[in-house]
C-alpha positions in Angstrom: -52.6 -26.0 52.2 -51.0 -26.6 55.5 -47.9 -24.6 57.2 -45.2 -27.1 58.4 -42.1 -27.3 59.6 -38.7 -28.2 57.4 -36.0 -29.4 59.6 -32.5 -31.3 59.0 -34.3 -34.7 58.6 -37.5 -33.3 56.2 -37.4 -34.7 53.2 -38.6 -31.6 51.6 -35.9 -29.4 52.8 -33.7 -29.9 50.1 -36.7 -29.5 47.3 -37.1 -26.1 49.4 -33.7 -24.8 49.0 -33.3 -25.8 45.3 -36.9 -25.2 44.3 -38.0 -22.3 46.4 -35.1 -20.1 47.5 -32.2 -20.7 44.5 -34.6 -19.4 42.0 -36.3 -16.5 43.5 -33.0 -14.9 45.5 -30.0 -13.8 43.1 -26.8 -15.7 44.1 -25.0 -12.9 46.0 -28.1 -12.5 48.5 -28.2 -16.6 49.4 -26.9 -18.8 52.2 -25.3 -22.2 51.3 -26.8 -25.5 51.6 -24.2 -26.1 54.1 -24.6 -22.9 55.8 -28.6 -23.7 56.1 -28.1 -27.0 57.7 -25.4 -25.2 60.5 -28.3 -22.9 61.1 -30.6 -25.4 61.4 -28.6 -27.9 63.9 -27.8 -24.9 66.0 -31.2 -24.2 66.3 -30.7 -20.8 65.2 -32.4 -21.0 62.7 -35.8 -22.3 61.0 -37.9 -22.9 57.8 -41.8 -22.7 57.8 -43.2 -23.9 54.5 -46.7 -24.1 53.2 -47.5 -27.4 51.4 -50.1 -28.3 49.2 -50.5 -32.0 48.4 -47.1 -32.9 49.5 -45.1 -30.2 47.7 -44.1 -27.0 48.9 -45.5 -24.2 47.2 -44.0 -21.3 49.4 -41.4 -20.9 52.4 -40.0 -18.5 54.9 -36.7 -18.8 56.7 -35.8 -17.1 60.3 -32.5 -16.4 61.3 -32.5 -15.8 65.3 -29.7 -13.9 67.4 -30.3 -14.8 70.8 -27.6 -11.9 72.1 -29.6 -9.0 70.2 -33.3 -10.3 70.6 -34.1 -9.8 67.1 -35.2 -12.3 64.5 -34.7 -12.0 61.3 -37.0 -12.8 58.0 -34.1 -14.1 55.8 -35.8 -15.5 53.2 -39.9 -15.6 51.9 -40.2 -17.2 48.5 -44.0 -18.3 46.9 -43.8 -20.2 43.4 -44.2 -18.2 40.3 -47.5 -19.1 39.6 -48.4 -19.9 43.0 -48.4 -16.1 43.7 -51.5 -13.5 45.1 -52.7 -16.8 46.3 -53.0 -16.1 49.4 -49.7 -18.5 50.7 -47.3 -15.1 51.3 -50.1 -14.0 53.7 -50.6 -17.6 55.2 -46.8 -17.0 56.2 -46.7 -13.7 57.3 -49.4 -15.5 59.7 -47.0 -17.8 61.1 -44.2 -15.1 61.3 -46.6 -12.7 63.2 -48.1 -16.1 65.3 -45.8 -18.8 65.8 -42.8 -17.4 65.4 -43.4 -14.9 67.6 -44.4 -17.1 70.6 -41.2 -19.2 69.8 -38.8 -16.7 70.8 -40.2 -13.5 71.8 -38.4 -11.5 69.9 -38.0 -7.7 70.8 -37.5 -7.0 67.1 -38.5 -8.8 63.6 -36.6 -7.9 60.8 -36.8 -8.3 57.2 -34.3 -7.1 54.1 -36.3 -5.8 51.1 -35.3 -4.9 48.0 -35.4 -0.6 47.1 -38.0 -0.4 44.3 -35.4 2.2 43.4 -32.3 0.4 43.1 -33.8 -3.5 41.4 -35.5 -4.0 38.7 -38.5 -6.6 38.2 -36.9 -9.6 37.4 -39.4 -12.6 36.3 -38.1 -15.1 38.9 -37.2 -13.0 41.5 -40.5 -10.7 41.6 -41.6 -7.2 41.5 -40.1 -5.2 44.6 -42.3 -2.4 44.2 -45.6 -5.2 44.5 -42.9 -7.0 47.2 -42.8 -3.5 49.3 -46.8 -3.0 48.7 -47.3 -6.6 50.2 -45.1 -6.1 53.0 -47.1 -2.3 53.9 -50.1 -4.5 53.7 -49.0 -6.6 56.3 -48.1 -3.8 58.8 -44.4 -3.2 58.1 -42.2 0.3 58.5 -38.7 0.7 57.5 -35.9 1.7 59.8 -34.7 4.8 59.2 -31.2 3.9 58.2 -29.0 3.4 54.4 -29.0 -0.2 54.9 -27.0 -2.9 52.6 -26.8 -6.4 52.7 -23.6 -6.8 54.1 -20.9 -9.8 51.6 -21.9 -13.4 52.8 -18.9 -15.1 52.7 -15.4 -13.8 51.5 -15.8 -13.2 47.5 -19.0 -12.2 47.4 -20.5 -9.1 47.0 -22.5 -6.7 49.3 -26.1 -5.5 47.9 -26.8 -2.1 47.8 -30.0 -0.3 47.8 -31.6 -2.4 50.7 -34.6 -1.9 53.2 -34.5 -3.4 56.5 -37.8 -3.2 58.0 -39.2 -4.3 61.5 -42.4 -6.8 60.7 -43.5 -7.4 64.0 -42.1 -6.2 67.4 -42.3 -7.0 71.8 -45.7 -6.0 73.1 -43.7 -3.2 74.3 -42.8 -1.6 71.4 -46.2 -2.2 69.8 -47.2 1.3 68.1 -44.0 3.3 68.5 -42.4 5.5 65.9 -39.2 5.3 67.5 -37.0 1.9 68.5 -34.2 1.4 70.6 -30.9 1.9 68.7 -29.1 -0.7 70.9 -30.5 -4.5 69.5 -30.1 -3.2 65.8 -26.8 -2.3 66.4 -25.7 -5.8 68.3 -27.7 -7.5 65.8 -25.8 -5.7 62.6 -22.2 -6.3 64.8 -23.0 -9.7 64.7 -24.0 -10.1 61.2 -20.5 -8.2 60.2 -18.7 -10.6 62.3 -20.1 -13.9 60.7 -19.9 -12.8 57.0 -17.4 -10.3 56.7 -15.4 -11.3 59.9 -16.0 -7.6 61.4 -17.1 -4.3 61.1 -15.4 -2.7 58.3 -14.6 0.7 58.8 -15.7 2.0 55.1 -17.7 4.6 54.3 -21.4 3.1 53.9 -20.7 1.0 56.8 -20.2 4.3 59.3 -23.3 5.9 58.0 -25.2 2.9 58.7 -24.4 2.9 62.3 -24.3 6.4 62.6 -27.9 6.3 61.8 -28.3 4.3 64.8 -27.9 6.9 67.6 -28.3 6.5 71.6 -31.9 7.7 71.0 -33.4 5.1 68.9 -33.8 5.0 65.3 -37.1 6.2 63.5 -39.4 3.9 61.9 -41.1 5.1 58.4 -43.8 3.7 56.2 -43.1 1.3 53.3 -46.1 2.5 51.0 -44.3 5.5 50.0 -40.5 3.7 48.4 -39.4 7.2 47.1 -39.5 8.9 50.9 -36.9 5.8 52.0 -33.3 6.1 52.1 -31.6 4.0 49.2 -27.9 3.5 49.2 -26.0 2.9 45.9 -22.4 2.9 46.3 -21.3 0.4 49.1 
């Protein structure tokens, strides 16, 4: 297994959307093909993908804002019965390496599923094993009712979210507490490119009021229960 790569002109990049991401992400929670390719021409964004024999048997997908510092873990898919395999970790190698030294990002971000509020689902995965793999691997939640916000106009938001910081700048290493002011640019930005703005509804306010002038606490992932969990959005 090697880690590689997928840009606009791989020929695997189209047997990674279709084969890796479509069946492991439901349909409200994925980008277009169309909106992958913008991503990657604008350099924004980037796939790493581990291939065995030619075939790509896992894949992870950054989404960088450049304004905010903060990178974002979009997307991590492993084949069914590819799975405790090792290839999640092989990624989560990259994301903590490579990825790291392409950008320096002050903050990387992922979106996980509550344990509380989805069910297993036999394509999609376990969360509660998803949120045990990610603690494994050194992650903490922010302390704030996160939701995916809609992608495009028609779709849906996704309740019951985590978003959790997977690696951050050397200096932020260790601390319980991180600065309120890159999560909030970062989350203005993603309103403004999928729902054209910050909305002024309810879960929207408490999820920036949770982001106060004095930084916003970071919690462990092994206990689910002990994370916020929103419902109604």
């Amino acid at each position: 297994m090697r880690l590689v790569d997928i840009g606009l002109d791989s020929p695997l990049l189209e047997t990674v959307y279709e084969d890796l991401l479509v069946p492991h992400f439901p349909a409200e929670e994925m980008v277009t093909p169309a909106e992958l390719r913008a991503g990657l021409e604008a350099g924004l964004l980037w796939i790493s993908a581990a291939v065995t024999e030619g075939r790509p048997v896992g894949a992870a997908v950054a989404e960088w804002s450049p304004h905010s510092r903060v990178l974002l873990l979009a997307y991590m898919a492993v084949r069914s019965q590819a799975r405790s395999s090792g290839i999640g970790g092989a990624l989560m190698a990259g994301i903590h390496g490579d990825w790291q030294d392409r950008v320096r990002p002050l903050l990387t971000l992922a979106e996980i599923e509550h344990p509380a509020a989805h069910a297993p689902h036999p394509e999609h995965g376990d969360p509660s094993a998803r949120m045990r793999f990610y603690a494994r691997h050194g992650a903490r939640a922010l302390d704030i009712p996160y939701f995916q916000p809609a992608l495009r106009p028609g779709a849906a938001r996704v309740p019951g979210m985590v978003l959790a910081v997977l690696a951050t700048a050397p200096e932020l290493a260790d601390a319980q507490v991180v600065p309120a002011e890159p999560v909030r640019d970062f989350m203005t930005e993603y309103f403004e490119q999928t729902e054209g703005g910050v909305p002024e509804d309810p879960a929207t306010a408490a999820m920036f009021a949770a982001m106060p002038p004095g930084g916003i606490r970071l919690l462990p992932v092994d206990d689910p229960a002990a994370l916020p969990c929103t419902s109604l959005v």
